[in-house]
C-alpha positions in Angstrom: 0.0 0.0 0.0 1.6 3.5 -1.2 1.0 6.3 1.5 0.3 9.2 -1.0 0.9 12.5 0.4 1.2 16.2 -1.1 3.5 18.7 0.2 2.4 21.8 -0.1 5.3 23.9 2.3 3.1 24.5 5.2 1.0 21.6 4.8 1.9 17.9 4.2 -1.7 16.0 2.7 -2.5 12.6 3.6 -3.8 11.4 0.3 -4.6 8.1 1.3 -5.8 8.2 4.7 -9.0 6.0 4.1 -7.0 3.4 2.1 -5.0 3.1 5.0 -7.3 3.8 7.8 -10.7 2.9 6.6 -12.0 6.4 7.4 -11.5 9.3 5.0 -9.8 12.8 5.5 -10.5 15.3 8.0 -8.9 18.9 8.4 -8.4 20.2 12.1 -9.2 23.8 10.8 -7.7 26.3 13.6 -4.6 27.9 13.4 -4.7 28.1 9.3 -5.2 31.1 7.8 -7.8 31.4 5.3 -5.2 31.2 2.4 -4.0 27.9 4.1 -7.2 26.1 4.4 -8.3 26.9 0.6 -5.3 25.3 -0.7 -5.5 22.4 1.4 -9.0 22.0 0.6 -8.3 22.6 -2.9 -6.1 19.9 -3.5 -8.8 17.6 -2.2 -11.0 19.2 -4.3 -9.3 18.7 -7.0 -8.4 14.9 -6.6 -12.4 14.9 -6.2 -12.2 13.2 -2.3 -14.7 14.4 -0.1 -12.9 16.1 3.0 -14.5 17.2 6.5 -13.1 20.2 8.2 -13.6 20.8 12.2 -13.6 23.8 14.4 -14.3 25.5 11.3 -15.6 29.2 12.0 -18.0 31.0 9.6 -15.6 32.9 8.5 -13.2 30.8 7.0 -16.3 29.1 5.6 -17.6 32.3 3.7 -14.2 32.2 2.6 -14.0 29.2 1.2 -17.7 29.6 -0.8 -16.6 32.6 -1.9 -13.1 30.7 -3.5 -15.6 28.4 -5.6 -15.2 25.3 -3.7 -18.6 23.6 -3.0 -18.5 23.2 0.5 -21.4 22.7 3.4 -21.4 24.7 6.8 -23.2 24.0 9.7 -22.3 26.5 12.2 -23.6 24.6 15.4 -21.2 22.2 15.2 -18.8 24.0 13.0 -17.9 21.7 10.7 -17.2 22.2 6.9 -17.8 19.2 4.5 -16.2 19.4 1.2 -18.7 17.8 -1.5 -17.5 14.9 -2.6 -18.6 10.8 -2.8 -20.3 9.8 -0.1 -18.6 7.1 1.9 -20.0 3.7 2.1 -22.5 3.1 4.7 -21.4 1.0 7.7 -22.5 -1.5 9.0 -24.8 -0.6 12.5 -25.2 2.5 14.4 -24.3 5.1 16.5 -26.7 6.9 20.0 -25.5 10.1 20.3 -27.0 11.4 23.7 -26.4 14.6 26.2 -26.7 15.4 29.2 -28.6 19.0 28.8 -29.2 21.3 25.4 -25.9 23.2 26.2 -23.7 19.9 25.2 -25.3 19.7 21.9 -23.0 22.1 20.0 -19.8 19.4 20.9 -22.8 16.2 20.5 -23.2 17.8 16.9 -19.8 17.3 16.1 -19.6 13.8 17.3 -22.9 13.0 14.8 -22.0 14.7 11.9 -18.6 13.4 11.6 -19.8 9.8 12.2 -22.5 10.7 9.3 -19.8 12.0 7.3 -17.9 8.5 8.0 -21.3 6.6 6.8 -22.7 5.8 10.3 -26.1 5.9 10.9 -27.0 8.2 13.9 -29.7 8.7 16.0 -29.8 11.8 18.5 -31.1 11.6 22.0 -30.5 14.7 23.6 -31.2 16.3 27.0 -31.4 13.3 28.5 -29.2 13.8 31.6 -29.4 12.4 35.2 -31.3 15.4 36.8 -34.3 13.9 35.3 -33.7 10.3 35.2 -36.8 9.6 33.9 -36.2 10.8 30.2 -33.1 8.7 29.5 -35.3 5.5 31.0 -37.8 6.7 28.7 -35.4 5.9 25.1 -33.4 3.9 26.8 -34.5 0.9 24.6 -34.4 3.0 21.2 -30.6 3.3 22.6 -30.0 0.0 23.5 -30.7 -0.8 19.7 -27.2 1.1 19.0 -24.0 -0.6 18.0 -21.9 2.0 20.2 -23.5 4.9 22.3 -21.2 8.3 22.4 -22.8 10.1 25.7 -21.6 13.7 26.0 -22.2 15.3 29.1 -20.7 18.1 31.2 -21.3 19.4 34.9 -20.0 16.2 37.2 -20.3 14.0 34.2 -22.7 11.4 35.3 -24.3 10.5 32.2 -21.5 7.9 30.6 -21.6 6.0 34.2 -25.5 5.6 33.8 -25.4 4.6 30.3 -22.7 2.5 30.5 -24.5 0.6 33.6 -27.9 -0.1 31.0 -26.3 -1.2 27.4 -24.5 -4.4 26.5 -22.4 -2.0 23.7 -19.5 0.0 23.8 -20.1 3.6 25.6 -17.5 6.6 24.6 -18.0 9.2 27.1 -17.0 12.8 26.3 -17.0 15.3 28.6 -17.5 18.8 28.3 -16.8 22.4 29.0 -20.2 23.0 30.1 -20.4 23.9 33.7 -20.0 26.5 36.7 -16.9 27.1 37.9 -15.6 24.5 40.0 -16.3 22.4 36.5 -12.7 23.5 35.3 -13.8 24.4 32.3 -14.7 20.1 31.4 -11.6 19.4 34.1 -14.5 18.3 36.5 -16.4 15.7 34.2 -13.4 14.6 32.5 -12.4 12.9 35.9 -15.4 11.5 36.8 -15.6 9.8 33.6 -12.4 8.7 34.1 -12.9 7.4 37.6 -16.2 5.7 36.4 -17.2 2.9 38.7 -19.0 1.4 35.4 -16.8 -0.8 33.8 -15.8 -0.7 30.1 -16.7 2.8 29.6 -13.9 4.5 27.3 -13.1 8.4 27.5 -11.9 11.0 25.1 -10.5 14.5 26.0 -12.9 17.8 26.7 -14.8 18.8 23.7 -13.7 16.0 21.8 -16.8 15.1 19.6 -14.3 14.0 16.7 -12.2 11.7 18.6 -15.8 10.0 19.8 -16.6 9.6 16.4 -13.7 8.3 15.2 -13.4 5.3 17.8 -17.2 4.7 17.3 -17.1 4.4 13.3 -13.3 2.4 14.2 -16.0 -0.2 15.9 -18.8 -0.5 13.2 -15.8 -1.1 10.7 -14.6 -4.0 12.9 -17.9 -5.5 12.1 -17.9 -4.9 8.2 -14.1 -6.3 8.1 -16.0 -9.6 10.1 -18.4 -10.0 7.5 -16.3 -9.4 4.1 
């Protein structure tokens, strides 16, 4: 297998990521500058492979319309999709759940890059432990999930719960979402990590991506068992 890349001076392209990998391209898009990210996206665009851009702000987007490249925005969870085949669907699905409505912004990312990936998603949000009763309510429409990503700020909790109700794998990611004594995601990130539920993997703060990566890294484990 050839590892394809494109050096571009202040950018080195992975060109054959998904060969590799099994997942296409992504673009981590803070810290370019506006000329940067047009020429990376470019080269993709060129080649005619679909790319997904994260932590992409509105501006950069605008920018990127403006330069003629057919690109999609979707400012909640800023991510930037350049057009482009659509991966092939995998095989099950992914719950993405929160805790409250002010997780959904890093839940968004998390689903939309699994989509991009060719999960299935279903959302499930504001389901957190201070009412109890409305995760136990779609707890079953959850249970029907291949992997469950459970985002969740303040102490955490909601991983731990989730974990403790479904026979698949949970990826908790906490968030910045909290008062102050949350350190900023600090707060939740340790509580997931000291989960008392067993099996129950973490990411880092904010990390929606990195969920979505290991979940759509376990629905390809079950297309590679059934080629």
């Amino acid at each position: 297998m050839a590892d394809e890349m494109k050096n571009l001076g202040f950018a080195r392209l992975d060109m054959s990521r998904e060969e590799r990998t099994g997942l296409p391209e992504t673009i981590y898009c803070p810290g370019k500058t506006i000329e940067q990210l047009i020429g990376i996206l470019r080269v993709f665009s060129e080649k005619g492979t679909a790319v997904l851009g994260t932590r992409c702000t509105s501006e950069q987007a605008d920018a990127a319309k403006a330069a003629g490249l057919s690109v999609t925005y979707d400012a909640l969870s800023r991510t930037l999709r350049l057009d482009g085949p659509a991966p092939a669907e995998l095989p099950g699905s992914v719950a993405v759940c929160t805790g409250g409505t002010a997780d959904i912004p890093v839940a968004e990312e998390a689903a939309r890059t699994a989509e991009y990936f060719g999960a299935p998603v279903e959302r499930f949000y504001d389901v957190g432990v201070a009412g109890l009763h409305r995760l136990i309510r779609c707890v079953d429409d959850i249970r029907r999930a291949h992997v469950v990503i459970a985002v969740a700020g303040m102490e955490g909790a909601l991983g731990s719960v989730v974990a403790g109700l479904v026979k698949t794998p949970v990826i908790a990611v906490p968030t910045s979402v909290g008062y102050g004594a949350s350190f900023n995601g600090l707060s939740p990130l340790l509580s997931m990590l000291n989960s008392c539920a067993e099996g129950l993997s973490v990411v880092n703060i904010d990390n929606g991506f990195g969920a979505a990566v290991q979940a759509c890294r376990i629905l390809n484990l079950i297309r590679n068992h059934h080629e």
